[in-house]
C-alpha positions in Angstrom: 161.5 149.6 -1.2 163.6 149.4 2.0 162.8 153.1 2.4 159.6 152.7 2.5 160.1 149.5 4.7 162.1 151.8 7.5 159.2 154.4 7.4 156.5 152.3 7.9 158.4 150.6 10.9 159.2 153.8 12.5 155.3 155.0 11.9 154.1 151.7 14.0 156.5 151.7 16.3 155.8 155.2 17.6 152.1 153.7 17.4 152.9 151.3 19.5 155.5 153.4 22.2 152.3 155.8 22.4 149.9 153.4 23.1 152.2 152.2 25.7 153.1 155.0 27.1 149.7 157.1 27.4 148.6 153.4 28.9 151.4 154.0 32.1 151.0 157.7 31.8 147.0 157.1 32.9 147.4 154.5 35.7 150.8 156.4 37.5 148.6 159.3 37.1 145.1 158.1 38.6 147.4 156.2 41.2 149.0 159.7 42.5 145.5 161.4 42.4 144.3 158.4 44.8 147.9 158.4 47.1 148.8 162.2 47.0 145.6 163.9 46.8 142.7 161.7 48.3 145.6 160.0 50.5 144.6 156.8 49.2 140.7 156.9 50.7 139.6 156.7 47.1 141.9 153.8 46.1 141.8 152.1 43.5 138.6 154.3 41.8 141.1 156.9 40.2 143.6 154.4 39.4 141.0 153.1 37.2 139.4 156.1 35.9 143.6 156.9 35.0 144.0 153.4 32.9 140.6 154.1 31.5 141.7 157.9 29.8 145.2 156.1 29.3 143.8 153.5 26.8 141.1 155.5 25.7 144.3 157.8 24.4 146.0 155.0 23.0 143.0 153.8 20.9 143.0 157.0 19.8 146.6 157.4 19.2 145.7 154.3 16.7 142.7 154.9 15.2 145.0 158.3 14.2 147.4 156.2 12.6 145.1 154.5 10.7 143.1 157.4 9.1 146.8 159.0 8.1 147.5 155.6 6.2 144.0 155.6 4.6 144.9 159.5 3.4 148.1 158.5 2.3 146.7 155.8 0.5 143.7 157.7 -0.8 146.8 160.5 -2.5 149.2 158.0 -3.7 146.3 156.5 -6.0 145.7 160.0 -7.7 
C-alpha cells in the first residue's frame, strides 16, 4: 500500500513540475524571441504565442498522464 502511495505521488508530482515548467519554458522563451530577436518591436505578441505553446505542452503533459493511468488500470483488471 505505501508503495503504491510513493509511486503514485512521484507520477503527479512530475505531472505537476512539467506542467510548470513547459508553462515558464514558453513565456522566457516567446519573451527572448520578442527582446533578442525582434528587439522588443513585437512585444508582448510572442510572449503570448510562448505561454500559449507552454500550456498547450502542459495540458498535454496531463492529458498523457491520464491515458497511462487509464492503461494501467485497463491491465491490472485482466
Amino acid at each position: 500500500m505505501k508503495r503504491e502511495f510513493v509511486r503514485l505521488l512521484a507520477n503527479y508530482g512530475n505531472a505537476g513540475f512539467t506542467f510548470g515548467s513547459a508553462i515558464i519554458v514558453g513565456f522566457v522563451g516567446g519573451l527572448l524571441i520578442d527582446q533578442k530577436v525582434f528587439s522588443g518591436r513585437t512585444a508582448p505578441w510572442f510572449t503570448f504565442v510562448g505561454l500559449a505553446f507552454g500550456i498547450a505542452a502542459g495540458y498535454k503533459t496531463l492529458f498523457e498522464l491520464i491515458w497511462q493511468a487509464k492503461d494501467e488500470e485497463k491491465r491490472q483488471r485482466k
